[in-house]
C-alpha positions in Angstrom: -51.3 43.1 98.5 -48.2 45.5 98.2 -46.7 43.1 101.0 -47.4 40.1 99.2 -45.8 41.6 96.2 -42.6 43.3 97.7 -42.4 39.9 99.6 -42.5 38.0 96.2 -40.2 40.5 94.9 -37.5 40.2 98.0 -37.2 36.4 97.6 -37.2 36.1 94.0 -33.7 38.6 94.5 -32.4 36.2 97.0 -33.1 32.6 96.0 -31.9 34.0 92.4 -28.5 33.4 94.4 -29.2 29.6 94.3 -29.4 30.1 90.3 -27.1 27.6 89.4 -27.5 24.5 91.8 -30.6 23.7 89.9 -28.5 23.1 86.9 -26.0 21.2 88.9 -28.7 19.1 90.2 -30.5 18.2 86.7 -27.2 17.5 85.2 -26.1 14.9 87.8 -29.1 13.5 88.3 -29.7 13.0 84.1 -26.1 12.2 84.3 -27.2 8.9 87.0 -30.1 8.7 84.6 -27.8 8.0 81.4 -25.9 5.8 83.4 -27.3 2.8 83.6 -28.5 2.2 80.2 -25.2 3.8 78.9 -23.4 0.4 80.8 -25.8 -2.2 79.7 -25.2 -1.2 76.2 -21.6 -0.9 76.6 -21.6 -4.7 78.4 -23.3 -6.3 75.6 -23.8 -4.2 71.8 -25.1 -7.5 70.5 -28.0 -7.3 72.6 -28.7 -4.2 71.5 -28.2 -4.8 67.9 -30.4 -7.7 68.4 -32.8 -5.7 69.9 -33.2 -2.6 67.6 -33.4 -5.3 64.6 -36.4 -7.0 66.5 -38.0 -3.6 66.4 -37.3 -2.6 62.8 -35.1 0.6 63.3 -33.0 1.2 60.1 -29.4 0.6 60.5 -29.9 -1.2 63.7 -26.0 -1.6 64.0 -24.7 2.4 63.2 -28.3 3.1 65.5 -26.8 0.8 68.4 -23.7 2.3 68.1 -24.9 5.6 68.0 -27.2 5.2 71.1 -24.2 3.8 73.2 -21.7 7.0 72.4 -24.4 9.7 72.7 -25.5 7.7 76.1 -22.2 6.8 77.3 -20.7 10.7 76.5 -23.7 12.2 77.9 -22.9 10.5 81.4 -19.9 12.3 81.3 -20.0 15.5 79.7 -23.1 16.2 82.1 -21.0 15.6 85.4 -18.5 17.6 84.1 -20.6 20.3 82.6 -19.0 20.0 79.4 -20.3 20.9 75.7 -23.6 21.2 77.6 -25.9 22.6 75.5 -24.3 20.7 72.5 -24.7 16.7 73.8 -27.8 17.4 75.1 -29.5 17.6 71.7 -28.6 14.3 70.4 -29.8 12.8 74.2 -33.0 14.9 73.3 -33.1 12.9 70.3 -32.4 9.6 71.9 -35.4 10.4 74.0 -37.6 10.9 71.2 -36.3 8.0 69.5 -37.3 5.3 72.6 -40.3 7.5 73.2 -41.6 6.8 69.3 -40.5 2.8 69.3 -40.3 1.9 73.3 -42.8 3.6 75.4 -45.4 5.6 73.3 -47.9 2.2 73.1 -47.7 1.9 77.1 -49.4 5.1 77.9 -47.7 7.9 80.4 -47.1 6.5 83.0 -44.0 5.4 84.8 -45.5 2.3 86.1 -46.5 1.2 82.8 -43.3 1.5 80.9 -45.2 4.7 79.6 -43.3 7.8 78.5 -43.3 10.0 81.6 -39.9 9.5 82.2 -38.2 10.6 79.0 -40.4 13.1 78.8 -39.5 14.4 82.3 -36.0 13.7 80.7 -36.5 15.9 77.6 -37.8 18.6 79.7 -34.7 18.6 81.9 -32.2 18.5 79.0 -33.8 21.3 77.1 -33.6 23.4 80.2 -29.9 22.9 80.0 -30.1 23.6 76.0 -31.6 27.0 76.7 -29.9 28.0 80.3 -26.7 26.2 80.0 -25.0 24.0 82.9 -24.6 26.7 85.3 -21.5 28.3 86.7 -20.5 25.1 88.2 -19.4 23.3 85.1 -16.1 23.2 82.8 -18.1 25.3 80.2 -18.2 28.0 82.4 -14.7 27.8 83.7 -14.0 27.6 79.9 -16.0 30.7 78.7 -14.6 32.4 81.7 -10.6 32.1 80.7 -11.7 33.2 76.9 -13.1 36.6 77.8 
C-alpha cells in the first residue's frame, strides 16, 4: 500500500508538469465549438432574429445580437487566451440560455438534440473561470509583464 501511494504521490508531481495543456486544449477545442454557430449567426442575423421570435425570447433582436458578439468574441478570445475568465461567463450563460429554450425538452443525450453537449460545455468553461487559461495564453503573458 505505501507503494501504491508513493507511486500515486511521484506521478501526481510529474504530470502536474503538463498543468497547463489541459487548459490549452479545452480552450481551442470550445474555441472550434463556438465556431460554427458563431458563423452561421454572423452569415444570416435575420434567421436568427426570426428564430428566437418563433421561440418567444424577449428582445429577440438585442438577444440575437447579443448571442452573435458573445459567440463570435468567445471564438477568439479563447484561442488567444484572452480575458479568459471574464468571456467565459456570458458563454456560460449562452449555454444556459439554449439549454432552457433549445435542448432541455429532448432529454440528455447528444443524439437527441438533448443537453449533454452544453452541459459538457458549461463544465469546460467554468473550469477556465476558476483555473484560468493556463500559462499559454495572452493573459498570462499579460499578468506576467505587470508584476
Amino acid at each position: 500500500m505505501k507503494k501504491l501511494i508513493a507511486f500515486n504521490k511521484n506521478l501526481g508531481k510529474r504530470l502536474s508538469k503538463l498543468k497547463d495543456f489541459p487548459l490549452l486544449f479545452i480552450r481551442l477545442i470550445l474555441a472550434f465549438g463556438f465556431y460554427g454557430p458563431a458563423i452561421m449567426k454572423l452569415k444570416n442575423i435575420d434567421s436568427i432574429i426570426s428564430w428566437f421570435t418563433d421561440m418567444g425570447l424577449p428582445m429577440p433582436t438585442l438577444n440575437a445580437y447579443m448571442a452573435t458578439a458573445t459567440e463570435s468574441l468567445g471564438v477568439l478570445f479563447l484561442i488567444l487566451g484572452f480575458s479568459t475568465r471574464i468571456i467565459s461567463i456570458p458563454l456560460i450563460v449562452v449555454m444556459l440560455v439554449a439549454i432552457k429554450t433549445v435542448h432541455l425538452s429532448h432529454g440528455f443525450e447528444s443524439g437527441n438534440n438533448g443537453f449533454e453537449i452544453p452541459l459538457y460545455y458549461i463544465i469546460m468553461l467554468f473550469a477556465l473561470l476558476v483555473y484560468g487559461p493556463g500559462k499559454y495564453s495572452l493573459d498570462y503573458l499579460m499578468n506576467k509583464k505587470v508584476k
